[in-house]
Backbone bond lengths (Angstrom), bond angles and torsions (degrees), N, CA, C in turn:
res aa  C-N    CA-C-N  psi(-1)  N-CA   C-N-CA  omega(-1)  CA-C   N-CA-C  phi
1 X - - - 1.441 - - 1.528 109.07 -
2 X 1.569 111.52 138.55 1.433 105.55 -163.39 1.731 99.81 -98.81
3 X 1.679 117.64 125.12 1.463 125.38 163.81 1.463 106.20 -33.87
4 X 1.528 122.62 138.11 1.652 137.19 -163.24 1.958 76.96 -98.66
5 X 1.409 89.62 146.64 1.359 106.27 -165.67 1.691 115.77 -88.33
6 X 1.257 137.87 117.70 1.486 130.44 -156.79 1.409 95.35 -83.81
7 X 1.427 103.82 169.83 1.300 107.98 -165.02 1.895 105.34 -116.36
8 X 2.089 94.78 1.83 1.166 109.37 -153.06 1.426 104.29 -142.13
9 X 0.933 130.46 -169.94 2.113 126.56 -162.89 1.688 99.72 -178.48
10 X 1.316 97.79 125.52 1.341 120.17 145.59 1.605 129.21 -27.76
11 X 1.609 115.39 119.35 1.341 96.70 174.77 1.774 115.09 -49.00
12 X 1.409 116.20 -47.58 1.234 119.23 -172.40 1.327 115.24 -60.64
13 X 1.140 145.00 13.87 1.611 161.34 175.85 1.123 102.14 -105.21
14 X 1.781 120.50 -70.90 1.123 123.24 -162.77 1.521 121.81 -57.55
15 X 2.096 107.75 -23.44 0.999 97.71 166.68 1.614 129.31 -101.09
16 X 1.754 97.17 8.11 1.643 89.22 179.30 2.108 93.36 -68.11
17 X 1.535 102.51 -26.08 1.319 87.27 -150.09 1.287 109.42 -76.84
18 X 1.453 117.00 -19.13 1.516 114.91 172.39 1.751 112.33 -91.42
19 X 1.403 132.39 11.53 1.096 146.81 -154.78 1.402 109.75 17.20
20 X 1.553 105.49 69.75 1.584 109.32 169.49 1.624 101.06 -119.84
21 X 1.311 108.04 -179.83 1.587 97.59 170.62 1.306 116.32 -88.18
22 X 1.648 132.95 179.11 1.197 131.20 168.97 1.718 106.13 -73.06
23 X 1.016 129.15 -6.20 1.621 102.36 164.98 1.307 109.20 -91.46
24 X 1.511 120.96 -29.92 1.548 118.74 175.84 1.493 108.77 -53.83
25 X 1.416 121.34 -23.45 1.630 111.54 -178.32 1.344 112.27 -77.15
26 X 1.624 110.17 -52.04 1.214 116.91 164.85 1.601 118.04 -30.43
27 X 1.356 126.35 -83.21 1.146 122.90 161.43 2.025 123.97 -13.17
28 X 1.414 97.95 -32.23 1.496 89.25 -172.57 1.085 114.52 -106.35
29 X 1.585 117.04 -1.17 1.426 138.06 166.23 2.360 103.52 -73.52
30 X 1.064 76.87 -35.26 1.974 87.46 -154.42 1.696 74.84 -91.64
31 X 0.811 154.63 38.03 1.533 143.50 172.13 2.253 110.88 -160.91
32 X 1.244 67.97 13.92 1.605 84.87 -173.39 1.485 135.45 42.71
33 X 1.268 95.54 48.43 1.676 100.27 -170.58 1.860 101.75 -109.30
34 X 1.639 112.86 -14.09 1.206 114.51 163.61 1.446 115.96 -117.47
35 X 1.194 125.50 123.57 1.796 113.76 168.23 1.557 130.55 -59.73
36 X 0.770 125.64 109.78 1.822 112.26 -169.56 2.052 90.93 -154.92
37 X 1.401 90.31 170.46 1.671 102.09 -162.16 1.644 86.01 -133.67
38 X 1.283 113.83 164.21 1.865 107.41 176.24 1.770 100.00 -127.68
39 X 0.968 84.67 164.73 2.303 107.86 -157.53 2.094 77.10 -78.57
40 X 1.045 110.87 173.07 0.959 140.72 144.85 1.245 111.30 -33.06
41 X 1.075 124.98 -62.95 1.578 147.44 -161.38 1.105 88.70 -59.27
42 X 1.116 127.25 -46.27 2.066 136.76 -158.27 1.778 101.81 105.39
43 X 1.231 129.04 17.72 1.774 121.42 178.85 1.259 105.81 -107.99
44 X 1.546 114.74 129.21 0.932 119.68 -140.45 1.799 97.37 -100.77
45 X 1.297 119.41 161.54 1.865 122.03 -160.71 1.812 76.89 -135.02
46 X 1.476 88.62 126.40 1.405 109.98 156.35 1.358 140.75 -105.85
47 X 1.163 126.46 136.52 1.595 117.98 -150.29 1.941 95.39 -83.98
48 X 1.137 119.25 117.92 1.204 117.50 -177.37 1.489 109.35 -53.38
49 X 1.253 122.90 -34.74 1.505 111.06 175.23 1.431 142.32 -82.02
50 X 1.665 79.14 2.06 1.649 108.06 172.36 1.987 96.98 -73.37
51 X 1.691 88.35 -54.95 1.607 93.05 -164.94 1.661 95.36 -48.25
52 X 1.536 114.87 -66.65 1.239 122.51 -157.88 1.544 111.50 -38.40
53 X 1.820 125.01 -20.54 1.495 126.19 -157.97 1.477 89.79 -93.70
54 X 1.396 126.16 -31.27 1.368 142.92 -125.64 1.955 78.11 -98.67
55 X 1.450 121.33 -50.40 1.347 122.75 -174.65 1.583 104.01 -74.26
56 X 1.140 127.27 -26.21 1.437 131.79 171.13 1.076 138.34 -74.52
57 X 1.158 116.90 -23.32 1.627 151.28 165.20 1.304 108.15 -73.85
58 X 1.504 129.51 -58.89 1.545 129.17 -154.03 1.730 85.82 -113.48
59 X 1.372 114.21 40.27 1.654 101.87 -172.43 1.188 135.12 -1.60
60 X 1.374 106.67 73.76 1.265 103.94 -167.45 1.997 102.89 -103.94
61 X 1.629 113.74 164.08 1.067 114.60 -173.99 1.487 87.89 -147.00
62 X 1.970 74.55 124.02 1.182 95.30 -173.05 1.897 104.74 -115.53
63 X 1.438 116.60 175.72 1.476 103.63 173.53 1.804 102.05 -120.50
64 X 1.482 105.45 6.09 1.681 104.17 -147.86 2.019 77.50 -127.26
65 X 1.089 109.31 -3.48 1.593 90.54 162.17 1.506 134.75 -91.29
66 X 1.476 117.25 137.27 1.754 98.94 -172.90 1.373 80.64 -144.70
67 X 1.122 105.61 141.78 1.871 141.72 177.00 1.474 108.23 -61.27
68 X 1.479 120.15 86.87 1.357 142.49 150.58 0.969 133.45 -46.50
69 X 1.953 130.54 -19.34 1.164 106.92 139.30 1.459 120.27 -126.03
């Protein structure tokens, strides 16, 4: 059975995939350079197409990114 596809990412993803740390994402969430909303919990969900603009913009090349939707 195939996993339903998120529309959204983990800080801890977003930064394996840009190899920053999880407070550096944070930071780019709280400064608006990533879009993301936070759980209840307080962990914050990133809009993958935020990430995807965010690698397109600062051209970055990555080897650990793969296209989520």
């Amino acid at each position: 059975m195939n996993k339903p596809i998120s529309a959204y990412t983990s800080t801890g993803r977003a930064a394996k995939t840009l190899g920053l740390s999880i407070g550096a994402i944070q930071d780019l969430v709280d400064n608006g350079e990533l879009t993301a909303w936070k759980t209840q919990g307080g962990h914050r969900r990133i809009l993958n197409t935020s990430l995807e603009s965010y690698i397109k913009n600062k051209n970055i090349l990555t080897k650990n990114f793969q296209k989520v939707t």
